[in-house]
C-alpha positions as CSV (number, residue, x, y, z in Angstrom):
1,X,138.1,-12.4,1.7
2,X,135.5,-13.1,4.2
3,X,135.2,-16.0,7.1
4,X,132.1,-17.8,4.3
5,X,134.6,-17.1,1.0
6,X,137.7,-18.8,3.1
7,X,135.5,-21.6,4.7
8,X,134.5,-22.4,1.3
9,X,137.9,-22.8,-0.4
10,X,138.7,-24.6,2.6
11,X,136.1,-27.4,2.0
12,X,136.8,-27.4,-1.5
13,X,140.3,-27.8,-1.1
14,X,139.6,-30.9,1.3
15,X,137.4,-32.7,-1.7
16,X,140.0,-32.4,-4.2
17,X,139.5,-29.3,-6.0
18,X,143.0,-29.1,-7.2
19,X,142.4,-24.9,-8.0
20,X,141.1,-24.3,-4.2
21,X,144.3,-26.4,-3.1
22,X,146.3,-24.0,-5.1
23,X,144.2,-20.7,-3.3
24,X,145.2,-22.1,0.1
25,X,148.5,-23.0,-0.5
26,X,148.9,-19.0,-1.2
27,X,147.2,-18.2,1.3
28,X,149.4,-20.5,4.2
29,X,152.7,-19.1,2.4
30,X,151.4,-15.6,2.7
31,X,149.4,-15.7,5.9
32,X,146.8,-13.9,4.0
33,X,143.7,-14.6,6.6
34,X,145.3,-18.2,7.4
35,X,148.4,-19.2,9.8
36,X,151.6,-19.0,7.8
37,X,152.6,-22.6,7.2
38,X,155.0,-23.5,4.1
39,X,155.0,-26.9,5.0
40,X,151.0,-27.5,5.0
41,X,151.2,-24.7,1.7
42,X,153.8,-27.9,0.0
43,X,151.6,-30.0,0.9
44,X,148.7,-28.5,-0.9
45,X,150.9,-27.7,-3.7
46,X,151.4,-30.9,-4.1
47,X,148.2,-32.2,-4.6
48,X,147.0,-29.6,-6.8
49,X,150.5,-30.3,-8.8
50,X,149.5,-34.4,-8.9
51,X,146.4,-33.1,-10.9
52,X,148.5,-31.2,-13.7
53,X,147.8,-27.6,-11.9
54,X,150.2,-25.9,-13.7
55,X,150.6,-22.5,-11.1
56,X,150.6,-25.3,-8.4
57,X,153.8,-26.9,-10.1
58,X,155.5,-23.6,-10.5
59,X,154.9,-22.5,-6.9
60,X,155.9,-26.5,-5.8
61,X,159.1,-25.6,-8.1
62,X,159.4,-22.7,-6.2
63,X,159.2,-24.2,-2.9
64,X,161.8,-26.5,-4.0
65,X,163.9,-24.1,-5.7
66,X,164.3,-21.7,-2.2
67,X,163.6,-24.5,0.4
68,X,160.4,-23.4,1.4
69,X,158.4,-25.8,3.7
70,X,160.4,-28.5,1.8
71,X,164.2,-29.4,1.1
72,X,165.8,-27.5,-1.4
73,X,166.0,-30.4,-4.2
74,X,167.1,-28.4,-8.0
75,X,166.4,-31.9,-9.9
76,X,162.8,-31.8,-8.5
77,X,162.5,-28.1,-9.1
78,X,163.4,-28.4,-12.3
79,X,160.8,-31.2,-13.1
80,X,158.2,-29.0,-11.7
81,X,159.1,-25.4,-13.9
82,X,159.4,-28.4,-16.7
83,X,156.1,-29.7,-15.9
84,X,155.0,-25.8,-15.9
85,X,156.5,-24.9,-18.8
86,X,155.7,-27.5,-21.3
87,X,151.3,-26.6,-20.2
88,X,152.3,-23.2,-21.3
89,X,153.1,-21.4,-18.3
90,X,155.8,-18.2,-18.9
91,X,156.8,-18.0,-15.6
92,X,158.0,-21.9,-15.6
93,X,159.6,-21.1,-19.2
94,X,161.3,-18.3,-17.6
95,X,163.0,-20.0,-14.8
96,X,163.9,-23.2,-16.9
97,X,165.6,-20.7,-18.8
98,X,167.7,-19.7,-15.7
99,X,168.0,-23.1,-15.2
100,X,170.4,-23.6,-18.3
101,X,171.7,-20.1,-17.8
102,X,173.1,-20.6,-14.8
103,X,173.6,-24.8,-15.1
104,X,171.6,-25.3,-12.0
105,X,170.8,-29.2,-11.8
106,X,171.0,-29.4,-15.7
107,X,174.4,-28.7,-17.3
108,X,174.8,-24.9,-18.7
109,X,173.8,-24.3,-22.0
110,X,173.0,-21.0,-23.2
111,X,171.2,-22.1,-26.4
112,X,169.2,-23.6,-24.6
113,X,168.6,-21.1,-21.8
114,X,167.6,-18.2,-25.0
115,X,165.3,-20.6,-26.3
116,X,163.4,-20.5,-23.6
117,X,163.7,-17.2,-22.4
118,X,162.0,-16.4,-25.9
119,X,159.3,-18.7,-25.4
120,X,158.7,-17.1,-21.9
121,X,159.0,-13.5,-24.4
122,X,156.6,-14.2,-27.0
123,X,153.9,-14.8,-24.5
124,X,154.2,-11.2,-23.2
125,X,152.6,-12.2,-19.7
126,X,153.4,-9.1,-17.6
127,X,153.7,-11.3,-14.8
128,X,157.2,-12.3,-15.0
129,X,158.7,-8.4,-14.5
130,X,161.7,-8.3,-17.1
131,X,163.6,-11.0,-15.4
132,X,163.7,-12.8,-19.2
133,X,164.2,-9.7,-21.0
134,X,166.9,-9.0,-18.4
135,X,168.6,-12.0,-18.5
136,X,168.7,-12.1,-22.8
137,X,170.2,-8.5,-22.5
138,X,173.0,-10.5,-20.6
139,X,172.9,-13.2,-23.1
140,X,173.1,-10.7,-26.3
141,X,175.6,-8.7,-24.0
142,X,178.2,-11.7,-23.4
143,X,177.5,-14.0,-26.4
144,X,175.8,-16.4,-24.9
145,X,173.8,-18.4,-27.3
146,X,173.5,-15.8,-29.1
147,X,176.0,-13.7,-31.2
148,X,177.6,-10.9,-29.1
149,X,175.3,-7.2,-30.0
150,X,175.7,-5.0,-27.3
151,X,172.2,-2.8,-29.5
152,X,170.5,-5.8,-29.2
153,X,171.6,-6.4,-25.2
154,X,170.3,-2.5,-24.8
155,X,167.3,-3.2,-26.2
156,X,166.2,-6.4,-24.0
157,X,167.8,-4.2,-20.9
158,X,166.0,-0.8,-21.5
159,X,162.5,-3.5,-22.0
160,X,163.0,-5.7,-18.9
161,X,164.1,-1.4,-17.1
162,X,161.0,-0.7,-18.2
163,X,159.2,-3.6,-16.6
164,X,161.0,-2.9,-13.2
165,X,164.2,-5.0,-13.1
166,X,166.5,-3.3,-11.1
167,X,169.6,-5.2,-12.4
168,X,168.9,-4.3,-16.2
169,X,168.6,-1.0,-15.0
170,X,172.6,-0.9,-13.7
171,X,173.6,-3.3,-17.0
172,X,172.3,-0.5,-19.0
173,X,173.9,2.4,-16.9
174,X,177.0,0.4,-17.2
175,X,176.6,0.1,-20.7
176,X,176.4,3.3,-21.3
177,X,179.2,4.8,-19.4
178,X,181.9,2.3,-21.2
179,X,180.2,3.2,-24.8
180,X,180.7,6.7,-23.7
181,X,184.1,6.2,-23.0
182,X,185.2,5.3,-26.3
């Protein structure tokens, strides 16, 4: 991106253009031409997210969720992937998902966690690398929310290896090597 292009998202960013707010904010967390400044990247976030930018929420949830440029706050994290999630966006569904998974600000529930992991699934947006696929392997491999099918947990494991997720990868391997045990 040239000096005019950056210049330009900069301006637009200062009137209110909740998109060019979102640009910059990637751009400060990244130091992609710009300083690297999560705080100034929140804030930025944040005004996108106050006009319903729903990759602005997810990457505020984000900044919540890790502590970046803001205090790590789960509840408000949570609201955000919500916020995400409920416009459409897989990546929020995804990591509401996790959220019940793993009972992180919301109480654990597994039924809950699946259904949205398969709302994240049915899109088939190939930005969210096999972490959902991953993490329903697990849930088809323990009987969470699901019934217990260790075919089915291959399945969703050799998909989200497929995609790139190092950790289905070993679930499968380990999978394998106790079914050839038997």
């Amino acid at each position: 991106m040239n000096e005019n292009e950056l210049n330009h998202i900069k301006e637009e960013a200062a009137r209110g253009n909740a998109n060019a707010q979102f640009k910059l904010a990637l751009k400060h967390i990244y130091g992609d031409g710009v300083p690297e400044d999560n705080e100034y990247a929140a804030e930025l976030l944040q005004k996108a997210s106050d006009q319903g930018h729903m990759e602005a929420q997810y990457n505020l949830g984000i900044c919540y969720h890790y502590g970046f440029g803001v205090k790590t706050d789960y509840e408000t994290a949570f609201k955000l992937y919500m916020k995400s999630a409920l416009q459409g966006y897989a990546k929020g569904k995804v990591l509401i998902g996790k959220f019940y998974y793993e009972g992180l600000y919301v109480e654990k529930n597994y039924a809950e966690a699946v259904k949205w992991l398969f709302e994240a699934e049915k899109q088939n947006d190939i930005t969210k690398a096999g972490y959902e696929k991953y993490l329903l392997g697990v849930c088809y491999a323990k009987g969470h929310g699901v019934s217990q099918n260790r075919e089915e947990a291959m399945k969703w494991f050799q998909k989200a290896t497929a995609e790139g997720d190092t950790n289905a990868q070993k679930a499968l391997e380990e999978i394998m090597k106790n079914n050839s045990g038997r």
